[in-house]
C-alpha positions as semicolon CSV with decimal commas, in nm:
position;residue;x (nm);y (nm);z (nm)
1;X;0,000;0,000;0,000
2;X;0,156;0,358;-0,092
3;X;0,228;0,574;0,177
4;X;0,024;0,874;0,258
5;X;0,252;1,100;0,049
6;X;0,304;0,918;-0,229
7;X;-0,095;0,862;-0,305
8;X;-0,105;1,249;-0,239
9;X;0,177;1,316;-0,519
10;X;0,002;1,067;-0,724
11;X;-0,306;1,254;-0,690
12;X;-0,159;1,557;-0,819
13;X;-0,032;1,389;-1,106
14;X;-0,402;1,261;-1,185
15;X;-0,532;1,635;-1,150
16;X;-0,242;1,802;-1,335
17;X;-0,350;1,571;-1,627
18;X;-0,730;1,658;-1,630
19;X;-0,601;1,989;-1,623
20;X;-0,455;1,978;-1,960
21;X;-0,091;2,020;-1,815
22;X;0,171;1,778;-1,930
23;X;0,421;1,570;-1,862
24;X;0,706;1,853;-1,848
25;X;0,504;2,024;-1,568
26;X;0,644;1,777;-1,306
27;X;0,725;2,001;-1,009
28;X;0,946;1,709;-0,846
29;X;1,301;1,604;-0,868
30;X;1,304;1,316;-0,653
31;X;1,291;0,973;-0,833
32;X;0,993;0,846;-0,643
33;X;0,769;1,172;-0,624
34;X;0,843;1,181;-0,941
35;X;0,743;0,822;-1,013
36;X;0,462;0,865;-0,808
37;X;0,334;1,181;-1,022
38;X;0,364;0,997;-1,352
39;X;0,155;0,734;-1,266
40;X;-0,134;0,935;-1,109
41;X;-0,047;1,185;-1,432
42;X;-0,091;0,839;-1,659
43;X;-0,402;0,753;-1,442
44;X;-0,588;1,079;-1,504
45;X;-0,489;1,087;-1,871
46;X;-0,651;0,768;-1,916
47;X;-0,972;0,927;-1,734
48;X;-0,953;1,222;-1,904
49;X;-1,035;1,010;-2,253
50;X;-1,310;0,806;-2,022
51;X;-1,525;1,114;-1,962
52;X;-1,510;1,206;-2,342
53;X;-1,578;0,880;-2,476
54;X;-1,983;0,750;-2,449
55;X;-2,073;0,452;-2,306
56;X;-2,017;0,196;-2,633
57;X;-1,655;0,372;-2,705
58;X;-1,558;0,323;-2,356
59;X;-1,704;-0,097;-2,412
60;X;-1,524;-0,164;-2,773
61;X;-1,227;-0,062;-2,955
62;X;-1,387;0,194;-3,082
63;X;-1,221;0,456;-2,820
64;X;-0,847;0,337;-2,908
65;X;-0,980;0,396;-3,257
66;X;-1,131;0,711;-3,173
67;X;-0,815;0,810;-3,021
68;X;-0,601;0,720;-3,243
69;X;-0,782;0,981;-3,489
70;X;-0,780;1,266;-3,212
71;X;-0,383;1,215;-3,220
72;X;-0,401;1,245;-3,611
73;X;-0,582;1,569;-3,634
């Protein structure tokens, strides 16, 4: 189980990615806050294309496929 400070790093991570930040905004230098943020950042990325997705995207392959496209426009 994380520690109390890690899940709270990871959190941020989560929130700086349904924020629209990126990867670069990192505010950590230590290797496992800045593990820690990466995940959560990975975590709330993968949210972030949840919420946009309806209900049959979010069941098939059809929300790889649809973002696959959002990365080609």
């Amino acid at each position: 189980m994380p520690s109390l400070k890690s899940q709270a790093v990871f959190e941020e991570g989560q929130n700086a990615a349904l924020c629209g930040k990126t990867l670069d905004d990192c505010p950590y230098r230590r290797v496992e806050k800045i593990n820690a943020w990466v995940r959560g950042f990975h975590e709330g990325t993968l949210k972030a294309q949840q919420l946009t997705l309806n209900p049959m995207q979010a069941r098939t392959n059809q929300g790889h496929i649809a973002h696959l496209r959002s990365l080609l426009n």
